[in-house]
N, C-alpha and C positions, 0 to 999 in steps of 0.2 A: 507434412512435417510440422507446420506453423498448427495446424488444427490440435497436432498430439499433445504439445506446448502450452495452447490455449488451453487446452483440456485440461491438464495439468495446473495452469492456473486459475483454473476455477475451481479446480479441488481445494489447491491447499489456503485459495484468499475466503473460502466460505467456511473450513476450519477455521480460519483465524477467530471470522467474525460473530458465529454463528451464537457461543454462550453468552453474546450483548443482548441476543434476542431471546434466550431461553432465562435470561441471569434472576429473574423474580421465579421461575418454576422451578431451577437448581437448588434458588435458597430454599423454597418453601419443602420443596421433595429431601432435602436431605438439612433442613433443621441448622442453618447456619446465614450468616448476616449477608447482605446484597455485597457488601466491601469483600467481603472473603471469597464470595465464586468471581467477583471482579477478579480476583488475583493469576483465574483460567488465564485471562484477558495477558498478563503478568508474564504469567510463567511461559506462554508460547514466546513474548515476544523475546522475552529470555536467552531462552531454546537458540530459535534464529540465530539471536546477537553476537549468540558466545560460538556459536557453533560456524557461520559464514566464513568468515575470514580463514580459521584454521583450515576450515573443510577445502576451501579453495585454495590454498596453497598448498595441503596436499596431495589434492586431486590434478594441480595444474597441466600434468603430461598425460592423464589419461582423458578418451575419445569420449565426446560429453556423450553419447548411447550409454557409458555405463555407468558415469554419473549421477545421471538425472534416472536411468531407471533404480540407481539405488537411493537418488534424496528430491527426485523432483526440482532439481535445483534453478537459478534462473540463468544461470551458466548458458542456453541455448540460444541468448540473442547475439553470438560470436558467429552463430552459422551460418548471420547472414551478411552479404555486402553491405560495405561502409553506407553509400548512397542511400538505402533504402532501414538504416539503424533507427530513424525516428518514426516509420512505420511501425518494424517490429516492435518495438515498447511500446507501441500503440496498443497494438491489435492484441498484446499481452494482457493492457491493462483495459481493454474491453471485457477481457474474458474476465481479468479479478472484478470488473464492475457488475458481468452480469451473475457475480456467485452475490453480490448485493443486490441487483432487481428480483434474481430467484432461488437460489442458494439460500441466504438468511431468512425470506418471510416466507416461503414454503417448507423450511426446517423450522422457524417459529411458531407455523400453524402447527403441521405436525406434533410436534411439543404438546402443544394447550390439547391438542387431540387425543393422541397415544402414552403421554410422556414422551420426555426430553431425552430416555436411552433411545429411541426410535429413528430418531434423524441424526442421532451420533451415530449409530450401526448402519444405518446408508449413507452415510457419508463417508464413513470406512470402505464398503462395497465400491462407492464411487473411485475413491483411491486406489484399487484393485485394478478397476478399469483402466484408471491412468497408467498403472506401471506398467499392464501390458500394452498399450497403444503406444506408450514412449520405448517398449524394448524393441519393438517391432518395425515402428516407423523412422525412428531417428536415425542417419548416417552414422556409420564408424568411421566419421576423422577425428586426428592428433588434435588438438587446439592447436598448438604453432602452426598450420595450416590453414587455419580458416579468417577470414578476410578480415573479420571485426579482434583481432590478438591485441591489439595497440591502439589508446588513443589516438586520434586523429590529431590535438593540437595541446600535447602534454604542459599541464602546468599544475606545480605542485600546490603552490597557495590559492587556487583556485576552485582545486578538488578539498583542498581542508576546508572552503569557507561554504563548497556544496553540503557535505556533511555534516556542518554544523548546521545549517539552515535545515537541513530533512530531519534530523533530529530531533530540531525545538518545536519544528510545524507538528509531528507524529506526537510529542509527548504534548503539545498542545492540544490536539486533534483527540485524542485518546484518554484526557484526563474527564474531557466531559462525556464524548459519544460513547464509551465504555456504561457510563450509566444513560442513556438518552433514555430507556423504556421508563425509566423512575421521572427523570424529569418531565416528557410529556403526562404521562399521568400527574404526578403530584402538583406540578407549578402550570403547564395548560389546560388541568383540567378532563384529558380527552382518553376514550374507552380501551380498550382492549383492542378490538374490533379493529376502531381508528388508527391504533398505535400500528396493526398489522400492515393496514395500508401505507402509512407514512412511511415505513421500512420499504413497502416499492418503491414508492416514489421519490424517495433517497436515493437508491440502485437505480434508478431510471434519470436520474439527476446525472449521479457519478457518473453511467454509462455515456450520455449527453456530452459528461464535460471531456472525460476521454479521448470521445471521440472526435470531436472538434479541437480537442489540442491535438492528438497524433495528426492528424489535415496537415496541420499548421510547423510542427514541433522543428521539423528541417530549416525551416522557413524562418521562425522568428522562436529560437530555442530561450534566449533572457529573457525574452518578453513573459514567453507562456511560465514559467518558472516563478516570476516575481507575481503577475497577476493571477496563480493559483494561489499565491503562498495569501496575497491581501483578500482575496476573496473569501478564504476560509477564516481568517482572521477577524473578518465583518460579519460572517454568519454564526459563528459564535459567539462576539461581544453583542448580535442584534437576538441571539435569544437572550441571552442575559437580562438584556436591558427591554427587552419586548414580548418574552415567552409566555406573560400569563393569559395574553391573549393569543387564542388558538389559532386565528386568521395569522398570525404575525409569527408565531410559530411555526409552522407549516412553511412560510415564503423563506424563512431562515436556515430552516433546518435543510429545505432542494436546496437554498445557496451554499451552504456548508458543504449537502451531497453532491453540486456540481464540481466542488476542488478539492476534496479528498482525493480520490483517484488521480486527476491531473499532477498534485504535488507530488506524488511517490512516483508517475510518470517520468516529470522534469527533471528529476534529479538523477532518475537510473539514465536517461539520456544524455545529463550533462555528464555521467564519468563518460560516458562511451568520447565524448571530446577530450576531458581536460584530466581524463587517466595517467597521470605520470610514468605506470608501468602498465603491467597487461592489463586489460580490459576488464578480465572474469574476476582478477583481485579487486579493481576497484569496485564494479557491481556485487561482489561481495561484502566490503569493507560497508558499501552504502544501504544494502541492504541490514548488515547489520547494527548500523548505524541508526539507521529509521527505526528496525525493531527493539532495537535499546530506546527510544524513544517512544515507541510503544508501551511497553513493560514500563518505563516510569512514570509515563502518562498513567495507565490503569493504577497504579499504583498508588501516585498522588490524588488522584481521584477519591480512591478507596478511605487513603483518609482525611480528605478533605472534608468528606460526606457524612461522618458520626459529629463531627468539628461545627460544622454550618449549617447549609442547602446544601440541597443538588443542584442550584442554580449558581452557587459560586465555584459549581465545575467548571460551567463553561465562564467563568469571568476570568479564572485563573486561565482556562485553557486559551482563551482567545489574547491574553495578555502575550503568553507564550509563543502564541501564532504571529503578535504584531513583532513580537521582539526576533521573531526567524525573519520576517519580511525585511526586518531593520537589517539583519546580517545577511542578508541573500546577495550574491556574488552580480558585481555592477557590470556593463558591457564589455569585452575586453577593450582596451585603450590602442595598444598594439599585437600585431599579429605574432602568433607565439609558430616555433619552432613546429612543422608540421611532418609527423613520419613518415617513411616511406614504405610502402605497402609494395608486398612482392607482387612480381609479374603476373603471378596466377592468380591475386586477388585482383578486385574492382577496385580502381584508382581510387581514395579519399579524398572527398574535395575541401578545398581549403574552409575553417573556420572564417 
């Protein structure tokens, strides 16, 4: 079941990502400026933003088998026990990490290869895949059945101040990494070729950093939260202020790819705590929250970039980054109000 999920999020996180790596061959192939196919970047996160929340409230009574076979949604990490919730967004965002180690620069290559329709049209076929593995594998339960329905330790101003922090981190994150193929090339200098690899070694970053936050996430959930949000915050004001050398680029850009993932991690973990209401509303709300922050990250980018550099992408983006860190939600002080989980679920343990 968790495999079909993963699947699933590998499709749709190497969708998201994938026109950042093709965005020079879209312009060139179809006669329009790097700012306007950045708007790809835009419109998905759009899509998401506007589309979550509704979609989840009213899909709420139906058995997430026929939800996610009709939107792939992330609605599936309700199906598992409270105890084991910071695994599942783990092993979730392993899967969106590894559509960055091989998802993005095998659809990249591809691209420079065949054209840039080539890995859009398997990437589709991929998606094929997924909706039958998710129609097939997934349980048919209610949600009000299944263990993860409710936060564990509901707080309302806790979940507005998660949201707002994933949202400035994403349009931070996204103002600059939307164009990164232009800025390694123009400000450090480095090939094509080069740029290929750095796109692993970014996915191989993320993957890293995921991974060792899901270990951890149960364990020390503020902690990994606040030092994904600074760590991405320093690897983009450290290209900024360091990108035109390529050694220093390279180390900035893996630190940037080690807390990308973890941040959008921290935060679908932190509703599954401080959810006021059901669970799938708030990882929707967060979801589309982050992807609103997506789309105005690209966005701002977009026109940052006929305005200046591509280097004062990431000066803005990382500015945004520090200023999410600034708002990122402090330890609780006292224990909040913790629900009760019925008999048939796995007891939630206390915040």
């Amino acid at each position: 079941m968790l495999v079909a999920v993963m699947l699933a999020a590998f499709t749709f996180n190497t969708a998201e990502n994938l026109p950042i790596g093709l965005l020079e061959l879209i312009s060139d192939s179809l006669r329009v400026s790097v700012s306007a196919v950045g708007l790809l970047v835009t419109g998905y996160g759009v899509t998401v933003a506007v589309a979550s929340l509704p979609l989840a409230h009213v899909m709420r009574a139906v058995p997430r088998r026929h939800v996610l076979t009709g939107v792939l949604a992330v609605l599936a990490v309700g199906l598992f026990a409270a105890g084991v919730r910071g695994r599942v967004v783990g092993a979730l965002s392993v899967a969106g990490s590894l559509a960055l180690v091989l998802g993005v620069p095998v659809g990249t290559w591809l691209g420079r290869q065949n054209g840039w329709p080539v890995p859009v049209a398997l990437l589709a076929a991929l998606g094929l895949v997924s909706l039958m593995t998710i129609a097939v594998l997934l349980p048919t339960t209610r949600p009000e059945e299944e263990p993860a329905a409710y936060g564990m330790s509901p707080d309302s101003r806790r979940f507005g101040i998660v949201l707002a922090a994933g949202a400035l981190s994403a349009t931070g994150a996204f103002a600059g990494y939307t164009y990164v193929v232009k800025f390694l090339g123009d400000v450090s200098g480095l090939s094509p070729g080069a740029v290929s690899v750095l796109f692993v070694a970014f996915g191989v970053a993320c993957l890293a950093g995921v991974s060792v936050t899901g270990a951890l996430l149960d364990r020390f959930p503020q902690a990994a939260l606040t030092t994904a949000v600074a760590t991405q915050a320093v690897g983009m004001l450290g290209l900024y202020a360091a990108g035109t050398c390529p050694v220093s680029a390279v180390v900035f850009l893996v630190l940037m790819g080690g807390a990308l993932g973890p941040v959008f991690m921290t935060t679908q973990n932190a509703m599954l705590h401080c959810a006021p209401g059901r669970t799938d509303i708030a990882l929707a709300a967060n979801s589309g929250s982050y992807n609103a922050g997506i789309a105005v990250g690209a966005a701002l980018g977009g026109l940052i970039l006929p305005l200046a550099d591509v280097r004062s992408t990431f000066l803005v983006g990382g500015l945004l980054t520090a200023a999410a860190c600034a708002v990122s939600p402090s330890p609780p002080t006292r224990p909040s109000t913790t629900r009760t989980v019925s008999s048939t679920s796995t007891p939630a343990p206390t915040t």
